[in-house]
N, C-alpha and C positions, 0 to 999 in steps of 0.2 A: 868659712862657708856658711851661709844660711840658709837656715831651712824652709819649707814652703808645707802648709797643711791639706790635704786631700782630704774633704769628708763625703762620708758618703749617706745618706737618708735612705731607709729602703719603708719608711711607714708613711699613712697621711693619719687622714681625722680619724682613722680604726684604732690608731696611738697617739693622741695628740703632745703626750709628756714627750715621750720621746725623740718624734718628731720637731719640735720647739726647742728641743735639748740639743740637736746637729744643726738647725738653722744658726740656733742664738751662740754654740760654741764657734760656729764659722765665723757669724758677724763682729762677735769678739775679736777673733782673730785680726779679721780686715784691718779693724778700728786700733789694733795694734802694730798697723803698717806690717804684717806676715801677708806672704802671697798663698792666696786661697783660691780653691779651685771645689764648687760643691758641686756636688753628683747627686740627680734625683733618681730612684727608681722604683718602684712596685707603682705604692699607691702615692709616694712621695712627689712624683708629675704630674701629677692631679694639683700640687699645693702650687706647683710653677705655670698657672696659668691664668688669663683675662678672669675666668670665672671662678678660680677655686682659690686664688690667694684671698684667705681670709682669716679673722682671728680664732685661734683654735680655743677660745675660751677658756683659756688658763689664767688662771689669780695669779698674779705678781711675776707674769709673763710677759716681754716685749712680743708684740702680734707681728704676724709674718708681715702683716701689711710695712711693718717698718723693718724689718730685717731683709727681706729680700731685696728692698731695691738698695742699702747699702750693700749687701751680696753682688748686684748685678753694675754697680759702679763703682767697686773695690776687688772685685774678685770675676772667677770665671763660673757663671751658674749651667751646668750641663743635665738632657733630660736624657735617660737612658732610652734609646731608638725602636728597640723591641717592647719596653716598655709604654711610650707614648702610640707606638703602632697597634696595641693591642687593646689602649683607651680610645683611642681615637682621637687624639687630641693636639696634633700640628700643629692647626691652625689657628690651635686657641693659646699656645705658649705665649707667655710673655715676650716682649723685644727685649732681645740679648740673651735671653736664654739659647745655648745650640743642642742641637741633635748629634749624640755620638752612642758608640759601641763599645762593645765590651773590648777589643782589642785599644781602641779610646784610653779608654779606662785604667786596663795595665797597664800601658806605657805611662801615665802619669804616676801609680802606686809604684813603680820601678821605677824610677828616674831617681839620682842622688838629691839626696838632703829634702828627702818627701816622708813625711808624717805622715799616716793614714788612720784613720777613724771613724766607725760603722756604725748607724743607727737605728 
């Protein structure tokens, strides 16, 4: 059986280490042929859009500008729906990124042979 990684982002540029830390462990992931599924939430949906993906200014960091779009062509990039409804920001998400819920959510952290890991 194989297994598949769920991560989940819950910071933006208020944590940019950390933040950069669940982008760049997913992208690994991908790049490892592992099926990856990222989860944005809080301020983390803010990094998944036209105007906020940007390099979060980390030394010896790969920039979101090149991690997420291997995330969004290797993996499944998701913005949490209460969360992008309470930024405002639909219609500024990136293409390929989808809108899902917290019930979304758990059915992937439950499903067999799913790894899950919080940022």
């Amino acid at each position: 059986m194989s297994r598949s990684l769920l991560v989940k982002v819950t910071c933006g540029t208020d944590d940019p280490e950390r933040a950069n830390q669940g982008f760049t462990v997913a992208a690994t992931a991908v790049g490892a042929g592992v099926e990856v599924s990222l989860w944005g939430t809080g301020d983390a949906v803010l990094l998944l859009t036209r105007t906020g993906l940007a390099d979060l200014g980390l030394e010896f960091a790969t920039p979101l500008t090149e991690l997420v779009p291997l995330l969004l062509e290797g993996g499944r990039v998701t913005a949490c729906s209460q969360c992008v409804e309470r930024r405002g920001v639909a219609d500024d998400l990136l293409p390929g990124v989808r809108i899902a819920g917290a019930a979304a959510f758990v059915e992937e952290a439950l499903a067999d042979g799913v790894q899950a890991l919080v940022y």
